[in-house]
PDB file of N, CA, C and O in Angstrom:
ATOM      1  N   UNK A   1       5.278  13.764  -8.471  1.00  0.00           N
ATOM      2  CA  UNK A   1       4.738  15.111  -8.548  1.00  0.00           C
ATOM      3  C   UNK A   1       5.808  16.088  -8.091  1.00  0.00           C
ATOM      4  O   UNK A   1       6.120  15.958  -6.908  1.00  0.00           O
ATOM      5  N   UNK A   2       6.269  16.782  -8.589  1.00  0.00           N
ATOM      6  CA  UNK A   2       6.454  18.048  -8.793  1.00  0.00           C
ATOM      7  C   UNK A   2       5.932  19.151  -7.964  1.00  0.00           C
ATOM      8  O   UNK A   2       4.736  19.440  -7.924  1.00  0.00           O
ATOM      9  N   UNK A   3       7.037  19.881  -7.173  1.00  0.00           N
ATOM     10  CA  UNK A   3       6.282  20.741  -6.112  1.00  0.00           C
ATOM     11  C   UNK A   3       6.932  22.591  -6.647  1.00  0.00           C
ATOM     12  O   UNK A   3       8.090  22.485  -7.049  1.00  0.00           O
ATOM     13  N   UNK A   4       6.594  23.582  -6.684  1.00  0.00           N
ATOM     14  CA  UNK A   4       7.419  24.888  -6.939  1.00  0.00           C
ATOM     15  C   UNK A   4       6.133  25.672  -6.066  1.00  0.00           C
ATOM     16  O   UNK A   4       4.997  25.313  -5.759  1.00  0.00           O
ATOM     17  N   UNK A   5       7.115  27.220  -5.786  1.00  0.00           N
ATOM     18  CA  UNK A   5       7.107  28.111  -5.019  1.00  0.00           C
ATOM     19  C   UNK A   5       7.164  29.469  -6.027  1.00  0.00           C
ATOM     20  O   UNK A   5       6.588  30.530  -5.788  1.00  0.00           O
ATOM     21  N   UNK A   6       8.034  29.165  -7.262  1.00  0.00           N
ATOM     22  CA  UNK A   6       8.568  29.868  -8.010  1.00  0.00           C
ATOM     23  C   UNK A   6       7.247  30.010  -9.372  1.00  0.00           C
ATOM     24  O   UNK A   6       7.420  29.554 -10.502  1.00  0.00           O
ATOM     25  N   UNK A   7       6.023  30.711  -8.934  1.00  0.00           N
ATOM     26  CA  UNK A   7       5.542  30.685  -9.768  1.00  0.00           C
ATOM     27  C   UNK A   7       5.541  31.597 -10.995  1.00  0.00           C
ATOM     28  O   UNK A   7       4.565  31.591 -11.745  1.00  0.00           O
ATOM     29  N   UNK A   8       6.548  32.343 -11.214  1.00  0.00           N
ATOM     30  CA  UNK A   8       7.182  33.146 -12.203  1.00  0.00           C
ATOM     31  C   UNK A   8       7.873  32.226 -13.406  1.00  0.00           C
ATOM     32  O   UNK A   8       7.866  32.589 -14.582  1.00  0.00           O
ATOM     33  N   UNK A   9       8.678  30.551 -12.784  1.00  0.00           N
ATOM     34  CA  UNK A   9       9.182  30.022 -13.541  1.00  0.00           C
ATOM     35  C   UNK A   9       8.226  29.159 -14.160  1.00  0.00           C
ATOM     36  O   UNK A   9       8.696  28.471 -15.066  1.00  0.00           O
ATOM     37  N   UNK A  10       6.740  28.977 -13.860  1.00  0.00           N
ATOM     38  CA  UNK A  10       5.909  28.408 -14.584  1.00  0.00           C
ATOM     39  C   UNK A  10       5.597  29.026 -15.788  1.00  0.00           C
ATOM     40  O   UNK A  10       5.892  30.203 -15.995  1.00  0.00           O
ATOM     41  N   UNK A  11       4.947  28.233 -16.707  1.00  0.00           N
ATOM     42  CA  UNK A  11       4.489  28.729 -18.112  1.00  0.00           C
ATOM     43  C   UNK A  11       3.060  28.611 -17.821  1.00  0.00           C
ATOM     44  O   UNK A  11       2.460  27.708 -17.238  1.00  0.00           O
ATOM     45  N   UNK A  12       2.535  29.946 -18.458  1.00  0.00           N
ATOM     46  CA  UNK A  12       1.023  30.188 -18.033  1.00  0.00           C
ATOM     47  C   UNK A  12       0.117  28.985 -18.560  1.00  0.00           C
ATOM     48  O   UNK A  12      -0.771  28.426 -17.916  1.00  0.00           O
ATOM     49  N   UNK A  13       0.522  28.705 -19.855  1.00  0.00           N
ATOM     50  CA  UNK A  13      -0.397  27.822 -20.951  1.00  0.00           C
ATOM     51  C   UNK A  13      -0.031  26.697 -20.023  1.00  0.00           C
ATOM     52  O   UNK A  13      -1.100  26.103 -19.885  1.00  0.00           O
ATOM     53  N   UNK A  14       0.935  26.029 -19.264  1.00  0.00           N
ATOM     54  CA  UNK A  14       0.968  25.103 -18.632  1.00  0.00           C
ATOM     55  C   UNK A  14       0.209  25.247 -17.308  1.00  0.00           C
ATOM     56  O   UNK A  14      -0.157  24.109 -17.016  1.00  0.00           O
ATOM     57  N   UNK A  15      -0.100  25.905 -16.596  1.00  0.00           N
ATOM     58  CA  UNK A  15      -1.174  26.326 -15.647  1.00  0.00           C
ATOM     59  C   UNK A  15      -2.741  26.551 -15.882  1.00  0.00           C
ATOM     60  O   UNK A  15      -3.665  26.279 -15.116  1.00  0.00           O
ATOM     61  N   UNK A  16      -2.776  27.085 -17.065  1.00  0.00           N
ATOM     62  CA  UNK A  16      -4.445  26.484 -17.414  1.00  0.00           C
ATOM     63  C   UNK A  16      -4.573  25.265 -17.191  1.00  0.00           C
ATOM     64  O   UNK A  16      -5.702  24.969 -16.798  1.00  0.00           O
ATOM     65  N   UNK A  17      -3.964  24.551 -17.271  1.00  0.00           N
ATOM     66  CA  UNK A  17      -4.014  22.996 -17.296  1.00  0.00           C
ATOM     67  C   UNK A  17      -4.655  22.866 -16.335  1.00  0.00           C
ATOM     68  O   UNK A  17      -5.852  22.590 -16.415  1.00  0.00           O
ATOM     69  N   UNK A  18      -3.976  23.045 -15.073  1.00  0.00           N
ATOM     70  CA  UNK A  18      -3.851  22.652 -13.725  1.00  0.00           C
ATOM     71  C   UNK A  18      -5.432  22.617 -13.713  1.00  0.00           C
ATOM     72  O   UNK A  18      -6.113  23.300 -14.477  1.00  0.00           O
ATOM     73  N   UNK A  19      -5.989  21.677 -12.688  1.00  0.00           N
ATOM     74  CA  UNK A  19      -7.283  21.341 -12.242  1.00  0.00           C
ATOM     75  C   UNK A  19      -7.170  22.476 -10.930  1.00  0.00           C
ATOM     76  O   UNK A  19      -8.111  23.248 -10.746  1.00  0.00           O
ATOM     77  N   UNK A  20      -6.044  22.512 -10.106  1.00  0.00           N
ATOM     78  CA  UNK A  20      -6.141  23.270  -9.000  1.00  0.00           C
ATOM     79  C   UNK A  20      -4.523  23.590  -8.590  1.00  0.00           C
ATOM     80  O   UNK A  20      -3.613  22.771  -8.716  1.00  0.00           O
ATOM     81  N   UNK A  21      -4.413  24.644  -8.195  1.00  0.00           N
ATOM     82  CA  UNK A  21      -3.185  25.232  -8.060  1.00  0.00           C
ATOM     83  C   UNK A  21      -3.237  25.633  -6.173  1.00  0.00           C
ATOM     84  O   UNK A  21      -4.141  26.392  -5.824  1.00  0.00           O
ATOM     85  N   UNK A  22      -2.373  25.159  -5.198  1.00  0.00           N
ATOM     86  CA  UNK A  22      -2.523  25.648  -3.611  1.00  0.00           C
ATOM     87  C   UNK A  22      -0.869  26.268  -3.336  1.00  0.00           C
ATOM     88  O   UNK A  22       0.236  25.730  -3.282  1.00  0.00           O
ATOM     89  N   UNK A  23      -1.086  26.881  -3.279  1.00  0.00           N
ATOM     90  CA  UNK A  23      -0.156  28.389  -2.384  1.00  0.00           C
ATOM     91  C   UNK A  23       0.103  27.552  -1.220  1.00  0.00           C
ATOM     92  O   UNK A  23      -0.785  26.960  -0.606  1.00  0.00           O
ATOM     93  N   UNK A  24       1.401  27.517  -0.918  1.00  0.00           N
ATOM     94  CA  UNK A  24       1.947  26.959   0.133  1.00  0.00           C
ATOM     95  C   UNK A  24       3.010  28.241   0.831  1.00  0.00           C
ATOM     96  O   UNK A  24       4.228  28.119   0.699  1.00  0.00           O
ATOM     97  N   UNK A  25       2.603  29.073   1.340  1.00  0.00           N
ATOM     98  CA  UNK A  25       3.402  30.386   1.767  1.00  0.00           C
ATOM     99  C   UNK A  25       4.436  29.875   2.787  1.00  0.00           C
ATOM    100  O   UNK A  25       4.020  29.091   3.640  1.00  0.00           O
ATOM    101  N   UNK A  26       6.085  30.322   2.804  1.00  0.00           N
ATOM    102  CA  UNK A  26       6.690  29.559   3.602  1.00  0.00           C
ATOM    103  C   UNK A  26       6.264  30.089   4.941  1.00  0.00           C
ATOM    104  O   UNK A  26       5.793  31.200   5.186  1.00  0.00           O
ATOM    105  N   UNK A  27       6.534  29.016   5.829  1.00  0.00           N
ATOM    106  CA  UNK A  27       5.973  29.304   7.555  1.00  0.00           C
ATOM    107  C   UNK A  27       6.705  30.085   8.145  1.00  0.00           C
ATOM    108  O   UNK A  27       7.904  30.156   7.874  1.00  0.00           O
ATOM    109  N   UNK A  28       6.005  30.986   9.272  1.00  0.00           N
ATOM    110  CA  UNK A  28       7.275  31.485   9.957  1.00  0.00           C
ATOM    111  C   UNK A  28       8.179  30.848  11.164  1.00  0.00           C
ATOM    112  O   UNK A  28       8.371  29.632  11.138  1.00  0.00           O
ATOM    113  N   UNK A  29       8.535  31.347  11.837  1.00  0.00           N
ATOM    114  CA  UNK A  29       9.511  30.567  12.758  1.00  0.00           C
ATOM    115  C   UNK A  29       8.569  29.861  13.761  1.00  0.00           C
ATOM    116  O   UNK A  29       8.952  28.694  13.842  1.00  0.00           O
ATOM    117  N   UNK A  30       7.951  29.984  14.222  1.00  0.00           N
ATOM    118  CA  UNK A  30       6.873  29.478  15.205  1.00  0.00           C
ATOM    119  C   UNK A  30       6.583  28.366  14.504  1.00  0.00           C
ATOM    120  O   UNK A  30       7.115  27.307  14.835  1.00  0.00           O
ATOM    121  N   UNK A  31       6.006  28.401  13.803  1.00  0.00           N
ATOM    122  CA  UNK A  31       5.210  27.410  12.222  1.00  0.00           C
ATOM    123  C   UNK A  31       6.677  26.356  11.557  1.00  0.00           C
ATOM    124  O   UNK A  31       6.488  25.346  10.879  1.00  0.00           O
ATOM    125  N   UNK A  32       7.519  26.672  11.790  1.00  0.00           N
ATOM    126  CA  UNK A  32       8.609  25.514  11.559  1.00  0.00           C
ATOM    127  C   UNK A  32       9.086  25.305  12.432  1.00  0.00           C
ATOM    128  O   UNK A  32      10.080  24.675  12.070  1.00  0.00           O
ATOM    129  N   UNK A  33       9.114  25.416  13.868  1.00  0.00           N
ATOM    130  CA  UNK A  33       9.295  24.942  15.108  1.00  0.00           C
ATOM    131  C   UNK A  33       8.452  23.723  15.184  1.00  0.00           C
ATOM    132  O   UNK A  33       8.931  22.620  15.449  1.00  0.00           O
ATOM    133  N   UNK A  34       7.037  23.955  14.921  1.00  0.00           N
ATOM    134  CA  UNK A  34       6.085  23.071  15.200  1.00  0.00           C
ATOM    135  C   UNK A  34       6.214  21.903  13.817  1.00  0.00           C
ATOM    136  O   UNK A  34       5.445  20.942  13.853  1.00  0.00           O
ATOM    137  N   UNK A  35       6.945  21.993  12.929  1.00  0.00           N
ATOM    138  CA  UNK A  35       6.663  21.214  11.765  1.00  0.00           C
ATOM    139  C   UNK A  35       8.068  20.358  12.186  1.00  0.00           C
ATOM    140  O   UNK A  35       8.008  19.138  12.032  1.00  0.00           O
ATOM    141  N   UNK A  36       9.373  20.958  12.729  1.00  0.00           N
ATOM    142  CA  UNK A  36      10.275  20.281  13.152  1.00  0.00           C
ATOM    143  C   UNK A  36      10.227  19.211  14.306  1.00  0.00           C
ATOM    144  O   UNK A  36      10.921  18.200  14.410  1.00  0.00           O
ATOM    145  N   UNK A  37       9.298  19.649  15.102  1.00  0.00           N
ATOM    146  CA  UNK A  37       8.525  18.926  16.385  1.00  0.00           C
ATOM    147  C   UNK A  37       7.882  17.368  15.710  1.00  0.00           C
ATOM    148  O   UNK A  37       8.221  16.209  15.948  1.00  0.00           O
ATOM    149  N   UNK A  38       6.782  17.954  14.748  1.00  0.00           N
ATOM    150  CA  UNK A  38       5.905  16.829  14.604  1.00  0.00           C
ATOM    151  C   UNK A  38       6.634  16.125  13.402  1.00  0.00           C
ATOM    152  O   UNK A  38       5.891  15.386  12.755  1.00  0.00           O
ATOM    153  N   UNK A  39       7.429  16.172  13.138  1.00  0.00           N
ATOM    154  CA  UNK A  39       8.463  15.065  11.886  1.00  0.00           C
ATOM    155  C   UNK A  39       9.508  14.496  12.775  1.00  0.00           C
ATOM    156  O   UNK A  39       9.984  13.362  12.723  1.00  0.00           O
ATOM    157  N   UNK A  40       9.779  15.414  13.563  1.00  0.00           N
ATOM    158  CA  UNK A  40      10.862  14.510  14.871  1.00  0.00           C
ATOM    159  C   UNK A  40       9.742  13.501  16.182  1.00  0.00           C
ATOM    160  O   UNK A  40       9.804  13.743  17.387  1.00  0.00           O
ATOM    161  N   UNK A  41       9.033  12.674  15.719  1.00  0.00           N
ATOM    162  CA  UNK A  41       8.403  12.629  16.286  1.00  0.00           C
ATOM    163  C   UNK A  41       9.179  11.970  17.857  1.00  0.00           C
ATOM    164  O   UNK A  41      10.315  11.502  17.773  1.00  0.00           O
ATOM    165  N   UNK A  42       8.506  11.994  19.125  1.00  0.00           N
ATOM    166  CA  UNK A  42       9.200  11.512  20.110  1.00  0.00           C
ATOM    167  C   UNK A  42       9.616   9.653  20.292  1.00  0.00           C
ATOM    168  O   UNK A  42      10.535   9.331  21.044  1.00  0.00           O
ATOM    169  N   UNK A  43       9.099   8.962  19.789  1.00  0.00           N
ATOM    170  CA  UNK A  43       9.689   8.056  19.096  1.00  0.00           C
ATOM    171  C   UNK A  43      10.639   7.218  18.305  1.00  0.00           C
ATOM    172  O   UNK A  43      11.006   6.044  18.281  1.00  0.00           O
ATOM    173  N   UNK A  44      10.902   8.454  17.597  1.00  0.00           N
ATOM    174  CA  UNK A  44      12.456   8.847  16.989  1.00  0.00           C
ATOM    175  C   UNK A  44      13.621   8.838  17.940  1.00  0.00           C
ATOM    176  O   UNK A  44      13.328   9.295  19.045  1.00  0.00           O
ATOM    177  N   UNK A  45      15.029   8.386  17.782  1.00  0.00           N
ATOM    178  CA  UNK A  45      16.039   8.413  18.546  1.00  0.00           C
ATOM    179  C   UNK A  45      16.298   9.949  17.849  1.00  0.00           C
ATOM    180  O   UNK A  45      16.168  10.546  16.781  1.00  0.00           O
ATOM    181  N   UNK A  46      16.814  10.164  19.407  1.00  0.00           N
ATOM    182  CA  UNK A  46      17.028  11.933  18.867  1.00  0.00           C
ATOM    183  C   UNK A  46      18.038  12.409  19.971  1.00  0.00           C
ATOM    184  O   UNK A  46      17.866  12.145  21.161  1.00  0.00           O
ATOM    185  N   UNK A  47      19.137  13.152  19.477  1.00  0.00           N
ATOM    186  CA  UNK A  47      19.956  13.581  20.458  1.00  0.00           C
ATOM    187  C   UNK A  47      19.703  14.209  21.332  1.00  0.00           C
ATOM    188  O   UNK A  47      18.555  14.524  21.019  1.00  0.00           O
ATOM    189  N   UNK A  48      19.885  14.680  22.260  1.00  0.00           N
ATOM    190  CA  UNK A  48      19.294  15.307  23.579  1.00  0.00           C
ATOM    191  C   UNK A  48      20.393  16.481  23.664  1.00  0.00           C
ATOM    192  O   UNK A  48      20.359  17.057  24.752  1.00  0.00           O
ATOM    193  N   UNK A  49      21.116  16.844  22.990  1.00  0.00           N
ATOM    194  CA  UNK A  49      21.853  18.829  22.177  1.00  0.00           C
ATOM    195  C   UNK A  49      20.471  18.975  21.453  1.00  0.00           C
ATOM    196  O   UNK A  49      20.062  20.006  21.987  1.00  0.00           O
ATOM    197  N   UNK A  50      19.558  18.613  20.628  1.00  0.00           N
ATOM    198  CA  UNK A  50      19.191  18.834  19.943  1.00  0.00           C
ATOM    199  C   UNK A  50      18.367  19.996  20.080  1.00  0.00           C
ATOM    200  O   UNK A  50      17.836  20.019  21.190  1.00  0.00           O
ATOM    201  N   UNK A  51      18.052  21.028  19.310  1.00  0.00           N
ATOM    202  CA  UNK A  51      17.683  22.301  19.243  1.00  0.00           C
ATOM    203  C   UNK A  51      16.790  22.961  18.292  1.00  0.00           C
ATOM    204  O   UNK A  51      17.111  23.643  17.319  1.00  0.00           O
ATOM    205  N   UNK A  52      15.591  22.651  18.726  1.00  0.00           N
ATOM    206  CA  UNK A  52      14.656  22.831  17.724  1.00  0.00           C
ATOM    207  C   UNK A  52      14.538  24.058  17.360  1.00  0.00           C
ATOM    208  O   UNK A  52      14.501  24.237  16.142  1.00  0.00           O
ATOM    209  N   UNK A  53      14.462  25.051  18.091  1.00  0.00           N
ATOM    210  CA  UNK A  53      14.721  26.528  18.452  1.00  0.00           C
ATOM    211  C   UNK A  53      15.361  26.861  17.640  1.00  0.00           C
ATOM    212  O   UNK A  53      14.924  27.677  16.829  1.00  0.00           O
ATOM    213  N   UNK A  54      16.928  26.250  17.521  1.00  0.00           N
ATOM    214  CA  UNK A  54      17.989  26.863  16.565  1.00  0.00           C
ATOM    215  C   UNK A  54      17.554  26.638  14.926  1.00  0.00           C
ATOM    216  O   UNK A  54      17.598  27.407  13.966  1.00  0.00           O
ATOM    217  N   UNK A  55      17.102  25.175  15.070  1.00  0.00           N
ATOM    218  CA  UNK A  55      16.703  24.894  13.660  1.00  0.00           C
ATOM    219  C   UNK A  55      15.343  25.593  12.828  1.00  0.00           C
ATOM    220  O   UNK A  55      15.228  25.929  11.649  1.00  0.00           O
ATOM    221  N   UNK A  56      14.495  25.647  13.840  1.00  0.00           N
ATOM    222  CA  UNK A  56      13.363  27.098  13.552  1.00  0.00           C
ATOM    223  C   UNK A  56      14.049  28.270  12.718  1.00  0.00           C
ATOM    224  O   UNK A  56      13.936  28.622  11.544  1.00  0.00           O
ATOM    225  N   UNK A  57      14.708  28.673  13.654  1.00  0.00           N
ATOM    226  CA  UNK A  57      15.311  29.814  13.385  1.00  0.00           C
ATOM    227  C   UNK A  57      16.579  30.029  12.552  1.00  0.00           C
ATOM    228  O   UNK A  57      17.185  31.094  12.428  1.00  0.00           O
ATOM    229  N   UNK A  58      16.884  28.844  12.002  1.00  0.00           N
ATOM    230  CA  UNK A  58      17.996  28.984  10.957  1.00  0.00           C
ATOM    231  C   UNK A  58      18.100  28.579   9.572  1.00  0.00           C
ATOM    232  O   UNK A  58      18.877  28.802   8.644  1.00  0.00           O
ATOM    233  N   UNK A  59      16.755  27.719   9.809  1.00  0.00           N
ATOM    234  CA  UNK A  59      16.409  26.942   8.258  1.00  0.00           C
ATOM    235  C   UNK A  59      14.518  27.433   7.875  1.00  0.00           C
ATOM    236  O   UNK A  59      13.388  27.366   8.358  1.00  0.00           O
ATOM    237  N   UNK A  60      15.266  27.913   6.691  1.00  0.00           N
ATOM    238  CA  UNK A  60      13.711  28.444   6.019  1.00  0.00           C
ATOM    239  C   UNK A  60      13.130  27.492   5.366  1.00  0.00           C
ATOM    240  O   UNK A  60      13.097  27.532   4.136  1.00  0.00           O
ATOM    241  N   UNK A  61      12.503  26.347   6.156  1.00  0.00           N
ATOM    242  CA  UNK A  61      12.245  24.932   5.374  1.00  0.00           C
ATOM    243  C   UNK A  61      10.024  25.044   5.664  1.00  0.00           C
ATOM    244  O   UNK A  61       9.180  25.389   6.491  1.00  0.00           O
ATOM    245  N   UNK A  62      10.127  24.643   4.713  1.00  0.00           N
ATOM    246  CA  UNK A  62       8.281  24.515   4.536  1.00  0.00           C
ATOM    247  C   UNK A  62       7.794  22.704   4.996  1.00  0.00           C
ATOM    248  O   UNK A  62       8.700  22.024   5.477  1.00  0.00           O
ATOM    249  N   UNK A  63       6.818  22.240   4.873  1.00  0.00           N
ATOM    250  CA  UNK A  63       6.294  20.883   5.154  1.00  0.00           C
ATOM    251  C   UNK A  63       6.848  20.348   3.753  1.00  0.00           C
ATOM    252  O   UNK A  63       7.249  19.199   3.568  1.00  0.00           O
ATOM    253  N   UNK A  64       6.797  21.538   2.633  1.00  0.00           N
ATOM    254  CA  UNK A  64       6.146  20.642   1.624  1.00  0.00           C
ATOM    255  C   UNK A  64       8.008  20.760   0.895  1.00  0.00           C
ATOM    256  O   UNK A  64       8.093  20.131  -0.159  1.00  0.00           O
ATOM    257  N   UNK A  65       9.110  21.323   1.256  1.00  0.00           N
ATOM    258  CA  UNK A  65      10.140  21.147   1.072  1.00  0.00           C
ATOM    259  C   UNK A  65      10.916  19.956   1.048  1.00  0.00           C
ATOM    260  O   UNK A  65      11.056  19.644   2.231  1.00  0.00           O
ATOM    261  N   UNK A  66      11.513  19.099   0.304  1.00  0.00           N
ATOM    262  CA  UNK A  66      11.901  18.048   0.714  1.00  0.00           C
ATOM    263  C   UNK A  66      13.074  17.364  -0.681  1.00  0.00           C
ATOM    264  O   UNK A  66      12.828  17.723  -1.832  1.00  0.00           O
ATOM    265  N   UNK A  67      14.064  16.580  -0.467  1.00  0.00           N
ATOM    266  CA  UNK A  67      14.880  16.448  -1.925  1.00  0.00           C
ATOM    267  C   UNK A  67      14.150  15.403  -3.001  1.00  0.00           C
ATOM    268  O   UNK A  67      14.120  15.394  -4.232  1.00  0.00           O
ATOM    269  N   UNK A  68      13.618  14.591  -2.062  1.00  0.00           N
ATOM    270  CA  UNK A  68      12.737  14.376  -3.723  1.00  0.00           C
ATOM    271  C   UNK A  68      11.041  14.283  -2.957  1.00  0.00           C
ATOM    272  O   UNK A  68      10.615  14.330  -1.803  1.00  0.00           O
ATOM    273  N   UNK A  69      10.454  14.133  -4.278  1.00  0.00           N
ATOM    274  CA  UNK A  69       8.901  14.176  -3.887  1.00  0.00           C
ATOM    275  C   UNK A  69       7.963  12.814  -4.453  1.00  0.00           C
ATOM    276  O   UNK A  69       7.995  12.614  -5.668  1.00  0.00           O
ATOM    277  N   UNK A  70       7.298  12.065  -3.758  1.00  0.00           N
ATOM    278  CA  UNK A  70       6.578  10.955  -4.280  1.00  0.00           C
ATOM    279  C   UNK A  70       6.196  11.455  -5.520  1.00  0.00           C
ATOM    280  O   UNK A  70       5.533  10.758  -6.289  1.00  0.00           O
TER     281      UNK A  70
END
């Protein structure tokens, strides 16, 4: 499956299709603090520089962002 943000580059006649269409608005910094938290889970070996703070605040990344998708 196939994930976009870019719903301008969709084709409408291909969106009737859709059974259901969900808006995934990107998070703000607070909201990818907490998404960086719970994917790093504490379990994970994890450097101890590590800076969640910085990465909040420097990467405009969503949950549903990722290089490929099941």
């Amino acid at each position: 499956m196939r994930h976009t943000n870019l719903h301008s580059n969709v084709d409408e006649a291909f969106t009737r299709r859709l059974d259901t269409i969900v808006d995934c608005p990107m998070p703000e910094e607070d909201d990818r603090r907490r998404l960086w938290e719970s994917h790093l889970r504490p379990e994970l070996p994890r450097a101890n520089d590590l800076d969640l703070d910085f990465l909040a605040g420097s990467f405009r990344l969503s949950a549903a962002t990722s290089a490929t998708s099941p």
